[in-house]
N, C-alpha and C positions, 0 to 999 in steps of 0.2 A: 825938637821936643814937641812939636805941632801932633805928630803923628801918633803921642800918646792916649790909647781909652781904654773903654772899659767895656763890656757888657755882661750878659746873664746867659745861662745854658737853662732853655726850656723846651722840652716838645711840644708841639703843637696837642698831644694827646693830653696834656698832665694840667693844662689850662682849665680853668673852675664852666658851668655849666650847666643847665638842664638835661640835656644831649646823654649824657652819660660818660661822655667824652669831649676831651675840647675840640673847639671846632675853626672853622675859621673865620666865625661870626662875630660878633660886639663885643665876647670877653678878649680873642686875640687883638681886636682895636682898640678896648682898654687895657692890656698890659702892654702895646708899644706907646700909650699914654705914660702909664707907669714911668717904662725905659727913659721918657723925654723930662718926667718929673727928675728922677733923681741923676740925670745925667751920663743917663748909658747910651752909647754909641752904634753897639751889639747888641741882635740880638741871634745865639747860636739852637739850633735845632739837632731834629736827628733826620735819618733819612725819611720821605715823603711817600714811599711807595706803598702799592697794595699787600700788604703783610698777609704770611701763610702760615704754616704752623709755627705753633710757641708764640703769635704776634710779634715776632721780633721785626723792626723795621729796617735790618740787616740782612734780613729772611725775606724778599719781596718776589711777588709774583711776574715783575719788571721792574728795568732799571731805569724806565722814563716814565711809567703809570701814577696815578695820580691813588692815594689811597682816601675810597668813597665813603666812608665810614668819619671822617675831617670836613666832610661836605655840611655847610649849616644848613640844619633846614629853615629858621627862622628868615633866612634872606630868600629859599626858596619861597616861602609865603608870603615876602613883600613883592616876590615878580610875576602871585598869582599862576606862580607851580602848585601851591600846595593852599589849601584851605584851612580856616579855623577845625573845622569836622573833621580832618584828617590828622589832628592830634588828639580827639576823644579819648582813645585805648594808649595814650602814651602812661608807660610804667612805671616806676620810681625806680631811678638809679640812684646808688652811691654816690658822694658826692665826693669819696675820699680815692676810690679805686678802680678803678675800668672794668665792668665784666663783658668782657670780648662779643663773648656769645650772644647776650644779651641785647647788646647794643645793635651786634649785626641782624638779628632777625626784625628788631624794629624799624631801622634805616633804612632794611631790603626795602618794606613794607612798603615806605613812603617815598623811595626813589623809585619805584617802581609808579605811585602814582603819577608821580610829577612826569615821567617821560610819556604815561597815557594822556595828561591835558598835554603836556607839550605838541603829542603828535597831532590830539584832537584840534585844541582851541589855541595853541599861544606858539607856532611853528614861526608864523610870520614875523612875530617881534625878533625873532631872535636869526630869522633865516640868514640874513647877510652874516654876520657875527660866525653862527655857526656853519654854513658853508668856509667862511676862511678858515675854521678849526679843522675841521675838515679837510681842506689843502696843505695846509700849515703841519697839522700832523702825522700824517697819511702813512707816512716811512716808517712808524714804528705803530701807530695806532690799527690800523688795519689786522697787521699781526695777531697784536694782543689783544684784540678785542674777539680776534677767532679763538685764541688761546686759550682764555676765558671761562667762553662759550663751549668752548669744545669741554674743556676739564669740567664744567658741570655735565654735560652732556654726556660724558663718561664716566657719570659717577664720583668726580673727586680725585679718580686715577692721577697718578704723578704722569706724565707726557710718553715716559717710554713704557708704558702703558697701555697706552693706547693702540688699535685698529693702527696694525702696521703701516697701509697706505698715509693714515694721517698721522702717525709715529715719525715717518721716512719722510712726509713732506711731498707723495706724489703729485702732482699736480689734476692730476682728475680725481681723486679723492678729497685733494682738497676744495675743488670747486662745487663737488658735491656736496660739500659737507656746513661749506661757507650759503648756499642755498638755500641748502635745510636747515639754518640756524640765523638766517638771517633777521627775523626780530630779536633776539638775542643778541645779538652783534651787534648790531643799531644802538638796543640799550645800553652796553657796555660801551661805545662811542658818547652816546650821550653824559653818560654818566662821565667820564674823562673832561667832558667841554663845561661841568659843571664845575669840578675840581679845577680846574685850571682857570678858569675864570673869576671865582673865588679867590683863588691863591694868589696871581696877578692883581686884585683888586688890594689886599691886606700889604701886600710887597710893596706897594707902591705908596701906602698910606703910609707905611714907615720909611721910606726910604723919602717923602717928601717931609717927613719929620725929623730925618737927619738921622735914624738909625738905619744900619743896613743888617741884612740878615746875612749869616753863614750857614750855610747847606754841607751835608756831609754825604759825601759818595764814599759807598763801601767797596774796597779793591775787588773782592769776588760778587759775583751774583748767585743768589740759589739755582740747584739743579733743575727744581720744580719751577721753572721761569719759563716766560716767553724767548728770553733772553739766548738760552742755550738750545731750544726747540728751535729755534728760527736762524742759529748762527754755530750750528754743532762742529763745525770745521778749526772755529778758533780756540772749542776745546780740549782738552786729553779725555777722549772718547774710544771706546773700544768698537767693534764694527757692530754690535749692537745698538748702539748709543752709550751707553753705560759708561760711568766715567771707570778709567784708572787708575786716577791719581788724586787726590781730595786736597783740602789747604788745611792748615794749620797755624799753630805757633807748637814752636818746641816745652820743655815746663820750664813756665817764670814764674814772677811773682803771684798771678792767681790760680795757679794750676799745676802742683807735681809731675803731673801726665801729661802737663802742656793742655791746648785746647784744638780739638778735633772737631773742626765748621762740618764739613762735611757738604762743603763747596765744590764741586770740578777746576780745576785748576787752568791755567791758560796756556795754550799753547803759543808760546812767541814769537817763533818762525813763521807758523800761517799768518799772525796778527804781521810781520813784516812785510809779508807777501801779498798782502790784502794794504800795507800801507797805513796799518792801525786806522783802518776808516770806523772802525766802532769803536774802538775807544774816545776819536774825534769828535765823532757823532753825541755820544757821553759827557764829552767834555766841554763840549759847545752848550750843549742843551741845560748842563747844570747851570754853568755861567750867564745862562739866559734868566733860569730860576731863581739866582741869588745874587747876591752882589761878593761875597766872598766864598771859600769851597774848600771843607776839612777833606783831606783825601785819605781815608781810614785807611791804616794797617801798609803804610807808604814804604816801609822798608821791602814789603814785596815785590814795589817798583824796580828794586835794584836784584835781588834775589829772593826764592820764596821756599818756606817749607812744606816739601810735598811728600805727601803720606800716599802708601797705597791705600787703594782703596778698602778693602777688605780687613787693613785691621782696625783694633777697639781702641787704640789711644792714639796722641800724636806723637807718640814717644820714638817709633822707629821711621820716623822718614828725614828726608836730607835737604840738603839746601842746593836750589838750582838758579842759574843767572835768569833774568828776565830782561825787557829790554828797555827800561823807564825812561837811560838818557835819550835814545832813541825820541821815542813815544812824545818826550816832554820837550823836546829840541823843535819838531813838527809841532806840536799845537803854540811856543812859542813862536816859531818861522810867522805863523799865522795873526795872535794879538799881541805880542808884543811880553811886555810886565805879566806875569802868572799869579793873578790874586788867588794862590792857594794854601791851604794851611798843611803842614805836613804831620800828621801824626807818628809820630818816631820814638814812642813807645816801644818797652822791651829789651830785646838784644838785638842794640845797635851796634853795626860795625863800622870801623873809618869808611869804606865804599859807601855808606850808605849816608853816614855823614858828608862826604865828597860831594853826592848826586843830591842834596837837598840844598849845599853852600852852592854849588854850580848853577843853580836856577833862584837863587839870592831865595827860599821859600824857609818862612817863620816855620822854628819845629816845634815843641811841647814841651811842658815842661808841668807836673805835676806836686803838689808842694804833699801830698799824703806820702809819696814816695822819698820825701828829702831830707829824714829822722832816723835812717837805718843803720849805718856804720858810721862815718864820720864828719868830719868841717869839709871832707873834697868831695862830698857826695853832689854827684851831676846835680841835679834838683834844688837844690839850697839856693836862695837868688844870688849869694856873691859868687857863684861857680859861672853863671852863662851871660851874657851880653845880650843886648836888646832886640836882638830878630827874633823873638821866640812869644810863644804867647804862653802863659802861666797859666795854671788852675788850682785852686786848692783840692778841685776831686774832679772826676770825670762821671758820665752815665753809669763807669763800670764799675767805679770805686763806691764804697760808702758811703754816706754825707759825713761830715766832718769831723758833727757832733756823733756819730756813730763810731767812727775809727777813732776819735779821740776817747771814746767811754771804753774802748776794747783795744788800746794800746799795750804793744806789750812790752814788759817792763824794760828792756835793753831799749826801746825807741822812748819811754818815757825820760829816759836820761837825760837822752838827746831830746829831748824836744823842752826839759826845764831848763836847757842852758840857754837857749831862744826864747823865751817867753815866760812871765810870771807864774803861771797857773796853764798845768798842760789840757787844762780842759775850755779853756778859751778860746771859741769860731774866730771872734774879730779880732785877737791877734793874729789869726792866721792869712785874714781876708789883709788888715793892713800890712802884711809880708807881701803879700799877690800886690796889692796895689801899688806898695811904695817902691816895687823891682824896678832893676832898671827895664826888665821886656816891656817892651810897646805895647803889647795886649795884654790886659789881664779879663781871664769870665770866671765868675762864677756861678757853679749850679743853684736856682731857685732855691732850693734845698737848704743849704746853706747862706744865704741872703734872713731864710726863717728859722734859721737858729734851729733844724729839725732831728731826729734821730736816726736811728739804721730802719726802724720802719717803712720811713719815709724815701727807701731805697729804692732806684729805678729800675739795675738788672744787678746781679750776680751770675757773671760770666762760672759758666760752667755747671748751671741749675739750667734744664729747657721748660720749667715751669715757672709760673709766678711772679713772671717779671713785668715790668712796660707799664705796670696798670698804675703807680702813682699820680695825683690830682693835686692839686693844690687850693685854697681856698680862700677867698680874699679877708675873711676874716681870722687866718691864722698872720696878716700882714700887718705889724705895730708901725705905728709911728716911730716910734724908737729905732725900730729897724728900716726905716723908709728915711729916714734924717742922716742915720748914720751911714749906710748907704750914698747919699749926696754927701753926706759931707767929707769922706774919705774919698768920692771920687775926684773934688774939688780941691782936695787938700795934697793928692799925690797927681794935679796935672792930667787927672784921665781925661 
């Protein structure tokens, strides 16, 4: 029973703030305060990377970059990167919603200044430090920091876009290219050593306060990535580049048409032939990042749904083997216990169920999902046993109070035979807590009692989503008590 807790699902973006956006400054050190106040263990994120279109952080421009836009600058002006005078022209953001755009033209602004004193006045403080960043990250930073550089350089163009020689990767176009952009490149390095350095310093502050963070790695990478420009071999790529096979889910619960990413798909046979050295590389690197690691959309591990490329839903494509036990057999060969979370959402099948019990890895389990047909719905806690981590909602669902204001009447049945009043968050959090799973999180969202406003994506919208905040004064005591004291009461 030792190994029972609890925590909270927040992105680093959704955190209160000046910035416009959270950051990884004084409010994420005061909400792992928070976590230590009412007794959470966890605390869960989304993905970390440089987000492209839509902002989705599932959408990244790399699958190891650091997204610059997270960078505080208030810590850059305690290191005298940045000046009092160089927040004059800051603008008034939202404090409720993220405007993307906004934020990035004024951050360009001032990370741009901080790598000009850097290079001028403050190289020395940080030389040793930053040269190991530098060694340390070389293998994938180099890349992407050309990548970068290049896609502004070319307009924004998506990779296979690009001036054939630097499309193809020749190597004299690239050395030209890497030349002629070289302050560019630089900043783009810098700016990574800032992120990372930040990130490591927050990580550490919680994990020496006895929370640990869960990091979530998304099964595919975007197209428009360094990811796939630098490694086009591992995926179903036509002799242009171009993919021909996309990813998906078939249609589930959020999607008639299913959901068409619009990902390139993996080729498995090269990834075996190559000895899954980038997914290693991946999987090493997260583990370094976090102390726990959701592996999104896991049932791909074992088989995935591939669409050709060229049609408009995810409706006509099929299901092909991949090679997970494979994949997951080597990086345990390697550390031993795989602290990883398995997202296993959907349509699951026994295989896939097999390859998740075979590497002992906690799966999911959803309580929005556990009101729809009957008493043997997966979902419901007396249905699953304690390897599993609970939620009452996920980033992609609703908040609670959202889906319980917009139940529909056949789940309303079902959910007054459970519970007094089907409109009640904290019976639903004391179902999460008092389960037998070892984990329970729940989203911020639901912690503040919030509505469908207060929603973070709706899977199958590529607008509007990601930009939720939160705000310390929408946090009661009422709800900060109750909080501690069902985590205290059910052992978390």
């Amino acid at each position: 029973m030792n190994n029972r807790k609890s925590g909270i699902l927040l992105h680093i973006t959704s955190l209160p703030g000046a910035e416009g956006i959270g950051t990884l400054g004084k409010e994420a050190y005061a909400f792992v305060d928070f976590l230590v106040e009412t007794g959470q263990k966890l605390w869960q994120i989304l993905p970390l990377g440089p987000v492209g279109a839509g902002n989705s952080p599932y959408q990244c421009f790399s699958a190891f970059g650091g997204n610059a836009l997270l960078i505080d600058s208030e810590l850059l002006m305690q290191e005298d990167l940045l000046t009092p005078d160089d927040f004059q022209a800051m603008p008034r953001f939202s404090a409720k919603k993220v405007d993307f755009d906004k934020v990035t033209n004024w951050k360009k602004s001032l990370l741009e200044k901080a790598f000009i004193r850097f290079q001028e006045n403050r190289f020395n403080d940080y030389s040793n430090e930053y040269s190991h960043f530098l060694n340390e990250h070389g293998w994938w930073l180099n890349d992407y920091a050309l990548f970068i550089s290049a896609r502004n350089y070319f307009g924004g163009l998506h990779w296979s876009e690009w001036d054939r020689g630097i499309k193809f990767r020749e190597q004299g176009a690239l050395d030209a290219l890497t030349a002629k952009l070289k302050k560019q490149i630089d900043y783009q390095k810098f700016i990574q050593f800032l992120f990372f350095r930040q990130w490591h310093g927050l990580k550490r502050y919680a994990n020496e306060n006895g929370v640990q963070i869960v990091g979530d790695v998304p099964l595919y990478v975007s197209g428009d990535s360094s990811d796939v420009w630098t490694n086009t071999d591992i995926f179903l790529l036509d002799e242009d580049l171009n993919p021909t096979e996309v990813g998906g889910v078939p249609p589930d619960y959020f999607s008639e048409t299913g959901q068409l990413w619009g990902n390139p798909v993996f080729d498995w046979p090269r990834l075996k032939e190559r000895q899954y050295d980038w997914w290693m590389a991946r999987l090493h690197f997260n583990l370094n990042m976090f102390n726990l690691v959701r592996i999104d959309h896991f049932r791909g591990l074992e088989s995935f749904w591939s669409v050709p490329a060229d049609e408009e839903t995810a409706i006509n494509g099929k299901w092909i083997p991949a090679h997970g036990y494979e994949m997951l057999s080597l990086i345990k060969s390697q550390i031993g216990i795989l602290p990883f979370i398995a997202e296993d959402l959907g349509i699951i099948t026994t295989e896939v169920d097999h390859l998740r019990e075979r590497f002992n890895l906690p799966g999911m389990k959803v309580l929005q999902f556990a009101f729809t047909t009957d008493a043997t719905n997966k979902d419901l806690p007396h249905n699953y046993d304690k390897n599993f981590v609970v939620y009452t909602g996920t980033h992609d669902n609703n908040t609670t109070l959202g889906w319980l204001n917009a139940v529909a009447e056949e789940e309303k049945e079902m959910v007054s035979k459970y519970f007094s009043t089907y409109d009640s968050i904290r019976e639903l959090v004391e179902m999460a807590m008092s389960s037998v799973a070892e984990t329970a999180i729940l989203p911020m969202q639901d912690v503040l009692e919030l509505d469908e406003r207060s929603r973070m994506n709706t899977p199958g919208t590529p607008t509007g989503n990601w930009g939720w905040r939160f705000q310390w004064k929408q946090l009661k005591t009422r709800q900060k008590n109750f909080l501690r004291e069902t985590t205290l009461k059910y052992n978390r």
